[in-house]
Each structure stands twice: as structure tokens, then as C-alpha cells.
DORO-814426 format. One record per residue (C-alpha): residue in three letters; x, y, z. Coordinates in pm, whole numbers, padded with zeros to 5 digits, always signed. Layout:
alaXYZ;...
This chain:
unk-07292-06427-01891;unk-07197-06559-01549;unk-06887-06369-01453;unk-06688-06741-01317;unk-06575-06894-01634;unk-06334-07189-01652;unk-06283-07370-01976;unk-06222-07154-02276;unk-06001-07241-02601;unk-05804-06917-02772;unk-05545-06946-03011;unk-05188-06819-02999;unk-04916-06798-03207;unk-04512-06705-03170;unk-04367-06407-03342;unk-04210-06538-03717;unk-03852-06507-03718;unk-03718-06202-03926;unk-03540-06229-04303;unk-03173-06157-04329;unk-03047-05901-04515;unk-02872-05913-04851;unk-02630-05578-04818;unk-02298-05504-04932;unk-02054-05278-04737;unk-02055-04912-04880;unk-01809-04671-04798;unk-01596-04420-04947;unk-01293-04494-05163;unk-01380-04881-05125;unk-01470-05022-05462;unk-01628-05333-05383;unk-01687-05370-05014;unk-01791-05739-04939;unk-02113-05875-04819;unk-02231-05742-04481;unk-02601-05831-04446;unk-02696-05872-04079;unk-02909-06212-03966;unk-03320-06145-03873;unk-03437-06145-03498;unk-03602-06416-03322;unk-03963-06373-03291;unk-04118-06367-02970;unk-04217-06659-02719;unk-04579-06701-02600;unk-04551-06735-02204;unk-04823-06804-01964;unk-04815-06678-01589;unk-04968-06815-01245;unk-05126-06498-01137;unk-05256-06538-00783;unk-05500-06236-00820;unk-05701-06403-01139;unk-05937-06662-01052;unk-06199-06726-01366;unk-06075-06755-01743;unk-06360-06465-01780;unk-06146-06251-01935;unk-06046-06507-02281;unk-06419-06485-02367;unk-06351-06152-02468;unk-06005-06149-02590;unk-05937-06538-02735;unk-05651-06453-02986;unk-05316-06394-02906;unk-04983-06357-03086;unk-04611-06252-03046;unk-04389-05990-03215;unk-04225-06071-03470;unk-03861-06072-03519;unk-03704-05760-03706;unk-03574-05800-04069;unk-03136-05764-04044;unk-02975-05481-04180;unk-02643-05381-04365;unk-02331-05344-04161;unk-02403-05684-03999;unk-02662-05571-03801;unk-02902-05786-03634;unk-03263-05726-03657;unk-03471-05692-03314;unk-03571-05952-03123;unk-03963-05957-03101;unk-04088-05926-02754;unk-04241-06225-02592;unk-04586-06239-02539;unk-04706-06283-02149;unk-05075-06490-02114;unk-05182-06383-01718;unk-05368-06747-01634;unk-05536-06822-01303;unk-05332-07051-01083;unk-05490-07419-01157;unk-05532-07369-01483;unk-05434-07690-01718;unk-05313-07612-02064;unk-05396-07824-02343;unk-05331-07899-02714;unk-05675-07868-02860;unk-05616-08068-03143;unk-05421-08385-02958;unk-05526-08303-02596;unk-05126-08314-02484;unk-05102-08157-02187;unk-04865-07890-02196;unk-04830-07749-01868;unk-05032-07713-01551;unk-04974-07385-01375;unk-05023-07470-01076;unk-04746-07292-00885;unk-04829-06909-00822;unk-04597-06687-00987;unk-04463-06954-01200;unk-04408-06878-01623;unk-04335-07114-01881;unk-04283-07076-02226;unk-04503-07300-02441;unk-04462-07169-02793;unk-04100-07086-02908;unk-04068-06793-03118;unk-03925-06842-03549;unk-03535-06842-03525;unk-03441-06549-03775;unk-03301-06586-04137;unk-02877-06547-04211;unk-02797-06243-04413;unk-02557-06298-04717;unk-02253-06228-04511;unk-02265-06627-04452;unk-02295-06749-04816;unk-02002-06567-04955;unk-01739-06840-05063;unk-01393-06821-05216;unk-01592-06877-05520;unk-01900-06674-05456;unk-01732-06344-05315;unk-02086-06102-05362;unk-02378-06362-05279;unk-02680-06142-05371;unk-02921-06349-05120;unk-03004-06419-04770;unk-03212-06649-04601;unk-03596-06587-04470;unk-03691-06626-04102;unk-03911-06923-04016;unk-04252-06916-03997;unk-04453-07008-03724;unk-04803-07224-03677;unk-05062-07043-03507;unk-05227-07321-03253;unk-05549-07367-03069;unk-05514-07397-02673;unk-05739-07562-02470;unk-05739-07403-02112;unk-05904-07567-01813;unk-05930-07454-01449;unk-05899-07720-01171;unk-05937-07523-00844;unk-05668-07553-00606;unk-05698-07642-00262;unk-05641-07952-00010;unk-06001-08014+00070;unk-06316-08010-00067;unk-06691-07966+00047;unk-06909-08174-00113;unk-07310-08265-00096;unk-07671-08167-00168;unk-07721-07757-00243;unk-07851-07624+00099;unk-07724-07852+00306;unk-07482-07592+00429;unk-07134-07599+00302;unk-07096-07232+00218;unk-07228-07178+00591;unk-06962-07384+00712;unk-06715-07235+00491;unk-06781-06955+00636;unk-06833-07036+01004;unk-06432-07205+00962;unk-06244-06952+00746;unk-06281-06591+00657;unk-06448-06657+00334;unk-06772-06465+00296;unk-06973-06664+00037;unk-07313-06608-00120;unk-07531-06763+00181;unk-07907-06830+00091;unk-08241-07063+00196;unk-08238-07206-00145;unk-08090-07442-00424;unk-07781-07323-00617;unk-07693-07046-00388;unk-07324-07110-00486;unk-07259-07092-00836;unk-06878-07034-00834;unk-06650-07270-00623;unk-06533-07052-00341;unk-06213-07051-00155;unk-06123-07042+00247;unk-05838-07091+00430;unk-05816-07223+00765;unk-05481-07254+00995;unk-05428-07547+01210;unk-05134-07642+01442;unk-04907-07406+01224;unk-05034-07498+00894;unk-05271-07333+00643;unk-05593-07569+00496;unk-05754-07451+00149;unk-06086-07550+00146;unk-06292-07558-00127;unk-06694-07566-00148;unk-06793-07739-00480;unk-07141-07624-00592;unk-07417-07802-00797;unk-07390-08150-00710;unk-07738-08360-00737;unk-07826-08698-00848;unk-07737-08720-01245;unk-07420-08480-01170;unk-07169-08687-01368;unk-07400-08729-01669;unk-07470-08330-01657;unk-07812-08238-01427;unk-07788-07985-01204;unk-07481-07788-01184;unk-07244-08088-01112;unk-07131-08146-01474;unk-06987-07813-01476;unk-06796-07845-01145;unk-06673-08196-01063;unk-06381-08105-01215;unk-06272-07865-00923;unk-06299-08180-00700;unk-06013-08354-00892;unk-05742-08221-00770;unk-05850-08216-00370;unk-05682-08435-00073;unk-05962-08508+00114;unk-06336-08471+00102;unk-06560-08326+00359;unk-06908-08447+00261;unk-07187-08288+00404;unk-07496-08414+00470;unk-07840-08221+00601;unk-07897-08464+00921;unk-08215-08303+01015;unk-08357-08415+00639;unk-08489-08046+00661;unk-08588-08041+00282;unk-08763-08424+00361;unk-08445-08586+00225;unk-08288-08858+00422;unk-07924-08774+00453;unk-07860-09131+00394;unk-07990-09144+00064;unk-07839-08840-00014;unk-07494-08985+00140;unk-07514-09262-00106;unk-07591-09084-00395;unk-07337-08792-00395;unk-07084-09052-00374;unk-07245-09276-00703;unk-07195-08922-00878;unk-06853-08922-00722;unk-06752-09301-00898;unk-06886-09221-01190;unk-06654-08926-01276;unk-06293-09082-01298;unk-06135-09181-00982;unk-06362-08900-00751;unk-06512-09180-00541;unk-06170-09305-00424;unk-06048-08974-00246;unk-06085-09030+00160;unk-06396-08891+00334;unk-06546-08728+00666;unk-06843-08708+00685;unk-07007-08368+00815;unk-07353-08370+00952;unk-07442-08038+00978;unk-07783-07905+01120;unk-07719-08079+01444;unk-07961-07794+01581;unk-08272-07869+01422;unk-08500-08150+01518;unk-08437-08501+01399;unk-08087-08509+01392;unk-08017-08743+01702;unk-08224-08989+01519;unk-08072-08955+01166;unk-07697-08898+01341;unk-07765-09270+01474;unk-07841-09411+01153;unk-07565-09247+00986;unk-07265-09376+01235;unk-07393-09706+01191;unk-07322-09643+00841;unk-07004-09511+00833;unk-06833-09748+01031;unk-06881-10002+00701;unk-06703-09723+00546;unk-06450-09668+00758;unk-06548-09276+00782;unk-06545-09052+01069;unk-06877-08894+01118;unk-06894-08537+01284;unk-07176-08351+01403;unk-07163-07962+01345;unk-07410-07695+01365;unk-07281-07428+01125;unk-07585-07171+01258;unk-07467-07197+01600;unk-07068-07326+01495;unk-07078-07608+01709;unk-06873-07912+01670;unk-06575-07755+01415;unk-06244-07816+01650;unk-06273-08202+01635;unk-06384-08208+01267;unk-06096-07980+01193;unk-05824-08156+01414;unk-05917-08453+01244;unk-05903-08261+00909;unk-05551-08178+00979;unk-05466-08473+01105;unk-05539-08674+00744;unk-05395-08398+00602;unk-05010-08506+00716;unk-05080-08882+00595;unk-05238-08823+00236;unk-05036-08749-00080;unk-04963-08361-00261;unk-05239-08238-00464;unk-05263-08369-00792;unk-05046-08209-01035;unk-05088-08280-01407;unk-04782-08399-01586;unk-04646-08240-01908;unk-04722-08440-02181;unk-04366-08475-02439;unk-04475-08349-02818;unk-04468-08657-03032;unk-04285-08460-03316;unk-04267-08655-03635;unk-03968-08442-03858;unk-03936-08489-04232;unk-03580-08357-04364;unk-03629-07969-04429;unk-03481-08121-04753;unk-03756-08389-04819;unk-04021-08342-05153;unk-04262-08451-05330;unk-04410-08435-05684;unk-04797-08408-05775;unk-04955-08302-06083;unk-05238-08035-06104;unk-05291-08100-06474;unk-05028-08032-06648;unk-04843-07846-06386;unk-04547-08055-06166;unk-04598-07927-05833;unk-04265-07964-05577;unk-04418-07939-05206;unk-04213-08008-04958;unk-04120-07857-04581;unk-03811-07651-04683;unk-03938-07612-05070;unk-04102-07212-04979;unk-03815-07145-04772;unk-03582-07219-05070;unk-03835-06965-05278;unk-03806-06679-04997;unk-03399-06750-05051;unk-03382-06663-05443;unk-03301-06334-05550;unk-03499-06375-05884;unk-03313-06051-06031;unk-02970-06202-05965;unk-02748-06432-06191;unk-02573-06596-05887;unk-02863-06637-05719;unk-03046-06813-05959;unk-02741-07067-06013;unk-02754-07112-05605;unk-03096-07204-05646;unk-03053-07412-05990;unk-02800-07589-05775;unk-02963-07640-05502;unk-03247-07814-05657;unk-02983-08038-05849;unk-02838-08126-05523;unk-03125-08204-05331;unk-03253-08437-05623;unk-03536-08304-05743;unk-03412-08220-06129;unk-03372-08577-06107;unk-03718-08615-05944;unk-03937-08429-06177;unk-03743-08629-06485;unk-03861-08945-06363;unk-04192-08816-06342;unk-04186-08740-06628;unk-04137-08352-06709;unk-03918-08248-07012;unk-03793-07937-07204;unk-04037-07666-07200;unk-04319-07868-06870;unk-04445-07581-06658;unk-04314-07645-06253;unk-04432-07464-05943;unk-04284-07428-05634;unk-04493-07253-05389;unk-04623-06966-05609;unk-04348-06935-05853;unk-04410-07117-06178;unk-04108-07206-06405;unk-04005-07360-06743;unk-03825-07735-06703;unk-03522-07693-06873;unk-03257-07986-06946;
């Protein structure tokens, strides 16, 4: 397994809020102390954090599940239950967080050190010191916490930096990577030395440069071949591209062709072919690069590139290419960020229902229906009548009449079964 990973999909889930309590005040000489069950906790967020020292999502192949603590259950004396502890996902900075099931974006860490908090945890249950009316003075129920979803991220990482080196494999961007910044990448006579983007910085007139050399780019990228499928996406969020070209056609390529079709590659995934360009041609040093060099600046100038020869073997030719570099820098716009995408939420009432029949059984299913069950004190007179009247409030006696149910029809709501009863 190669040991730079970056798109996995886990899935996380916020800590359930905790149940209130039902409790009644107990202390010596008084008779009937009133009702002093405390509320649950709030479960725990699920956070993610920009940590500058990650830089692959190798880690969530091994570990893809995640999940807050819960909130603690309240107590007598009007005591609260704990708050579950929030749950903190270290992400490499650049990584884009999707919705796997509606592909909403939901946040882009790009900012290092920056958390956000994507999954809210349950809000916790009252205890039965809120239901006690002038009426109902010893309420022998509470309410549960809510329940949370678990939900299926879909993580992405988009490497961060202002420029990107693009081209052929072997034509020499790790060596100029390396001949510009203090990056030490894998350099080697042969295809696919890079397999991992690699990162260099560079300071010019006061001002740091991240460049970024983007392996595995052949003809057939965009539709998958070579490595380019894989990697295009680390391309996206660039400034400026520094295409490189092997002027000497050292490998019998001519650097036109291969000029022309990095950048078909480029238009065919999204808006690639539309970032600005300089154009490097490197191996000034070997022989046939006047020739080629020639050919190529007659080229550009229907592009409206700058060409720049370089040697990266003897580092020849780098303080024009990267005063230029800088100088595009200060005109183009920030590096692309992606924009949170708002949750389309469609809400029933907690208080809406329906009615199906498994056979003979009426089934009530609703949003709020097994939250009404988790309410009911089943061993408790008062409780019972709560619920009795809760159901005749919110309409569903009525409901199930219509349908059709009369004395003695068997009704379930969630898994409690019961006998209609006018």
C-alpha cells in the first residue's frame, strides 16, 4: 500500500444526548419532597483540525470509523449529566470534506491550525423537575436525549501551494524542485520517479512561493493512464503553472508535442487549462536544445507565454524564471478555496405521523413518535394519562379512527404494541 493516500471516506457520528432523570427529592423528615430529576448532557461534537505536520489521509485506511461521547444520563438533586467530550479528527491541511451521500461540501480546511465543528452533538433529555404542574405535582417521567445519525464523509486532499510543476515524467521537475527550494525529492533516470506530489518553498523579494511538483501526467491523464488521473486534482487549487518541457527531446520526444498535449490533458479536467503558464525548458545543457528552444518561442508567443531556459543539472537560468514567477504571483487571484455548501434541511414537525398497516397491525411512524415511547413511564398511572393525552392532542386517536381501528385493533408505536381503546 503506497504510504501517500488522499481520498478516503470514514464515517462519524456525534455523541447521543443523555436521558433525564425521573427523581424525587429524599430527605429526612420531608414526606413528599417534589420532583428533582436533573436534565441529560449534550453529547459530543465531531471536530476536524488543519494539522500542518499530516500530509496523506494514510492513516483513515486503517482507522475509518469515528464517534463522540455520549452525553451522561441526569441525576436526582437536579443534577446535570456530563457533557460528552468532543471528538477531534487531525486532517491534513487541503483536505475538502464532503457529504458522501449529497456531495455538499462541508468545509475545506485549508487554513493550518484551523477546527470546525461539522457534526453537532444530541441536546440532552429534561428530567421531571420540568413537567410538574399545579395539577401534576409528582410527574413520574422525563424526557430521552436525542439521537444522533451516524454519516459517511467523503475526504479529499487538494495540495496546497501557489504554483505548480507540470509535464512529461523525467523531464525534470523534481530536479528543479530541488535545484530552487530545499525540498529533497525522490530524483531518478526513469518514468514515475515521483509518486507523491512534493512540496518546496522558495522566498522571493520578501515573500515565500509553495511550489508544487505534480507527478504522473501523460497523454490519456484526464481519462485515467498513467498516474495523472490520480493527481490532477492537486493542480486545482494552484496560481500559476510552471510547465516543463524536456527541450533536448532526450527520450526522442519533441517538447512541442509534448507541450501540446499536457495542456489537452489540462482542458479536459475542469477549468485546469485556463490557469496562466511559463513555460520551463529545462535540459538547456544537452544537445539540441538551441534548435528545439527556437521552435518553442515561436510558439509561445501565440500563447502569450514566457518561455525560460534552465538547466536544472547545472542550475542555470532560475533567477529570471523565478523573478518572473513572483512577479505573476502579485497580479493573480488567492488560491482556490472551496466554499461551504448550506445543508438543504427539509424538517417535518417533531409532531408529524403517519399510519400504515402491517396486516392487521396500525403502525404510527413518525419523527417524534419513539421519542414519545422513550418518555412513558409504562409502570406509572400519570404517565400513562401524559402519554394517552398526548396522543389525543397531537391527533392521532383521531387518526387511527379514520383509518379505521376500533375497540380491541392491535397499534404499535416503535416497538410497543397496544390495544385501541375508545
Amino acid at each position: 500500500m503506497s504510504n501517500f493516500v488522499d481520498q478516503v471516506k470514514i464515517t462519524a457520528k456525534a455523541g447521543n444526548g443523555g436521558n433525564g432523570s425521573a427523581s424525587f427529592h429524599r430527605e429526612k423528615y420531608v414526606m413528599n419532597g417534589g420532583p428533582d430529576g436533573g436534565d441529560g448532557g449534550n453529547g459530543g461534537d465531531v471536530q476536524f483540525y488543519a494539522d500542518v505536520n499530516m500530509h496523506t489521509l494514510l492513516d483513515f485506511r486503517f482507522k475509518s470509523k469515528y464517534t463522540a461521547e455520549n452525553g451522561g444520563d441526569g441525576s436526582g438533586n437536579r443534577c446535570t449529566g456530563k457533557r460528552g467530550e468532543n471528538l477531534v479528527i487531525k486532517v491534513p491541511v487541503g483536505t475538502v470534506i464532503r457529504d458522501a451521500e449529497t456531495g455538499r461540501v462541508m468545509a475545506d480546511m485549508d487554513t493550518p491550525g484551523e477546527t470546525r465543528t461539522l457534526l453537532r452533538g444530541g441536546k440532552g433529555g429534561w428530567g421531571n423537575q420540568h413537567f410538574a404542574t399545579a395539577t401534576r405535582q409528582a410527574p413520574n417521567f422525563a424526557k430521552p436525549g436525542i439521537k444522533t445519525e451516524i454519516r459517511t464523509l467523503q475526504m479529499e486532499l487538494k495540495t496546497i501551494a501557489d504554483v505548480g510543476l507540470v509535464g512529461y515524467p523525467n523531464v525534470g521537475k523534481s530536479s528543479i524542485l530541488s535545484a530552487v527550494t530545499s525540498a529533497k525529492p525522490k530524483v531518478g533516470n526513469y518514468h514515475f520517479t515521483t509518486l507523491t506530489p512534493n512540496l518546496g518553498i522558495v522566498r522571493r523579494y520578501g515573500k515565500d512561493i509553495v511550489l508544487a511538483d505534480i507527478p504522473g501526467l501523460i497523454e490519456g491523464a484526464a481519462d485515467g493512464a498513467g498516474l495523472g488521473h490520480d493527481f490532477l486534482r492537486h493542480v486545482e487549487r494552484t496560481r500559476l503553472l510552471l510547465h516543463v518541457v524536456d527541450i533536448s527531446g532526450s527520450e526522442g520526444r519533441d517538447p512541442i508535442d509534448d507541450l501540446d498535449q499536457i495542456n489537452t490533458e489540462l482542458d479536459h479536467y475542469g477549468k485546469l487549462g485556463e490557469l496562466p503558464q511559463i513555460i520551463v525548458c529545462n535540459k538547456m545543457d544537452l544537445p539540441g536544445a538551441e534548435e528545439n528552444l527556437k521552435r518553442m518561442q515561436v510558439l509561445a508567443e501565440g500563447m502569450d507565454c514566457k518561455v525560460f531556459p534552465v538547466s536544472a543539472a547545472t542550475r542555470e537560468g532560475f533567477d529570471p524564471l523565478l523573478d518572473e514567477t513572483a512577479r505573476m504571483l502579485e497580479t493573480l487571484p488567492p488560491i482556490l478555496h472551496y466554499a461551504e455548501e448550506e445543508e438543504e434541511i427539509i424538517e417535518k414537525p417533531s409532531d408529524d405521523f403517519e399510519i400504515v398497516r402491517d396486516g392487521e397491525v396500525y403502525v404510527v411512524e413518525g419523527p417524534g413518535m419513539e421519542r414519545l415511547i422513550d418518555s412513558v413511564n409504562f409502570d406509572d398511572l400519570e404517565s400513562m394519562n401524559w402519554f394517552h393525552r398526548t396522543l389525543r392532542r397531537l391527533g392521532v386517536i383521531d387518526a387511527l379512527r379514520e383509518q379505521g381501528a376500533g375497540e380491541g385493533s392491535t397499534v404499535r408505536i416503535a416497538d410497543m404494541e397496544f390495544d385501541f381503546l375508545e
